[in-house]
Structure formats: C-alpha cells, structure tokens
C-alpha positions as CSV (number, residue, x, y, z in Angstrom):
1,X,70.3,219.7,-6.8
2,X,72.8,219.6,-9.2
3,X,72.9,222.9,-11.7
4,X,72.9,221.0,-15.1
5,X,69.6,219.6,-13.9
6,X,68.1,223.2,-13.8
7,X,66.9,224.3,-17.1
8,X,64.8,227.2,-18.2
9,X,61.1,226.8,-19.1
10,X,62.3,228.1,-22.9
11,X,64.2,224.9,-23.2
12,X,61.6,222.6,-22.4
13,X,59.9,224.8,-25.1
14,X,62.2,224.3,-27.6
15,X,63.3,220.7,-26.8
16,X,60.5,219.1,-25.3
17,X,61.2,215.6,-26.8
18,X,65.0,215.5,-26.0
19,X,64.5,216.7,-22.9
20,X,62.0,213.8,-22.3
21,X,64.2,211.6,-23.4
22,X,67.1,212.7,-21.4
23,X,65.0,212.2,-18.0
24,X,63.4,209.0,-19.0
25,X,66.4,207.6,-20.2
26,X,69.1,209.4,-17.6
27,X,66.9,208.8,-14.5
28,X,67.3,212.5,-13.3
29,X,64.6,214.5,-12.7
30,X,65.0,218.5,-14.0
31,X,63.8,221.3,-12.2
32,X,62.2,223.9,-14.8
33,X,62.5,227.8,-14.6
34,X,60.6,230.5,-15.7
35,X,61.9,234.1,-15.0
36,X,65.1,232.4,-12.8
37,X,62.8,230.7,-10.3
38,X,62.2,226.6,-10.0
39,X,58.0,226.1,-11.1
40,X,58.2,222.5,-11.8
41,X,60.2,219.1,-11.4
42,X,60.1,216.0,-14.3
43,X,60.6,213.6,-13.8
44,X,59.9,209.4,-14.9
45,X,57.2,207.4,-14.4
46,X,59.2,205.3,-12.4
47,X,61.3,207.7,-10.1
48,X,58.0,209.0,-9.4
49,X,56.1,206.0,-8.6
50,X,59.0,205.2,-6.2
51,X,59.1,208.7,-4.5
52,X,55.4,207.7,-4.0
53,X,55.7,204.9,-2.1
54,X,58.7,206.4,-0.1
55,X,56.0,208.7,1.1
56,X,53.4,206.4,1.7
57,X,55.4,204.3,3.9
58,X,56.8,207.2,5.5
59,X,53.4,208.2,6.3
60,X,52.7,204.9,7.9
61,X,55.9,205.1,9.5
62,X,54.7,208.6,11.4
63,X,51.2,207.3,11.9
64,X,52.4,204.3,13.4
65,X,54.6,206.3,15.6
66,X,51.8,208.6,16.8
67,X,49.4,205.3,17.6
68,X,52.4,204.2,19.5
69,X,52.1,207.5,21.8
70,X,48.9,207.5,22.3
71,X,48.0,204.4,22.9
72,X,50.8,202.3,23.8
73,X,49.5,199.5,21.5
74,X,52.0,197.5,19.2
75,X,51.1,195.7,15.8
76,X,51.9,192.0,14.9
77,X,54.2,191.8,12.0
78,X,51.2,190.7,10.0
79,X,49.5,194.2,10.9
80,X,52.1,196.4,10.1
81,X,52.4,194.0,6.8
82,X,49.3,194.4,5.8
83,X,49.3,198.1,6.0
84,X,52.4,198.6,4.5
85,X,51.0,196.8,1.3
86,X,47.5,198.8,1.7
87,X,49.6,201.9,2.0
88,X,51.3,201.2,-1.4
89,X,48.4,200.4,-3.2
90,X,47.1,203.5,-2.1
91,X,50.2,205.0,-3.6
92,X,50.1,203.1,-6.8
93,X,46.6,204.4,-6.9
94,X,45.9,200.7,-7.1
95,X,42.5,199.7,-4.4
C-alpha cells in the first residue's frame, strides 16, 4: 500500500468531494485513518465491481478444487462455463 494513499479520516472530512474525485478519477483506492489506524478502504465503483468478481471466481476456483478431492469428478467446459458466469452474476448482484 503505497503511503500517499493513506489519509486521515479528518481529510475525508474536510475534502470529501476532492477526495472522491481523486479515487474515481485516479483509480486508487485510499485507506482512511482515524486515531493512526486504517478503518476503511474507497474505493470506485468499478475497481470494486472487479475485486468482486476476482473473488467470486476465486471462490469457484477453491470449490471446484475441493469437488475435485472429494469426489474425483471433472466438469465439461460448458459446466465450469456456466458457473463461472452464474458466479459473476452472483457477484454483480445480478440473478
């Protein structure tokens, strides 16, 4: 985490629409302090939609993994398709 992305909850106090700006414009989340210890992270829209579907298919990725090893089955590329893009409407928060 880069230190000029670390800013203090006062600033997002007193600057709360230029710091906005700066992470929906600049891309880079900012970790927010209060008494010298990280509370939150903002971030975009965008940078989080993507870190949500990192983790969905992550999470397929490991359950997949543990189906493996249990069962010894294998999908068809078509299965592990279709889950991948149930996983990220899931994500999206789309059904």
């Amino acid at each position: 985490m880069k230190a000029a992305n670390v800013r203090p909850i006062t600033e997002l106090k007193n600057r709360t629409k230029e710091l906005l700006r700066e992470v929906s414009e600049g891309g880079q989340p900012v970790v927010i302090t209060q008494n010298g210890k990280p509370k939150v992270v903002l971030m975009d829209v965008e940078q989080h939609d993507r870190l949500q579907e990192t983790l969905a298919m992550l999470k397929l990725l490991a359950h997949s993994q543990e189906d493996l090893a249990k069962t010894g089955r294998v999908n068809s590329s078509n299965e592990v398709l279709r889950r991948a893009k149930a996983a990220l409407r899931r994500a999206s928060g789309r059904t």
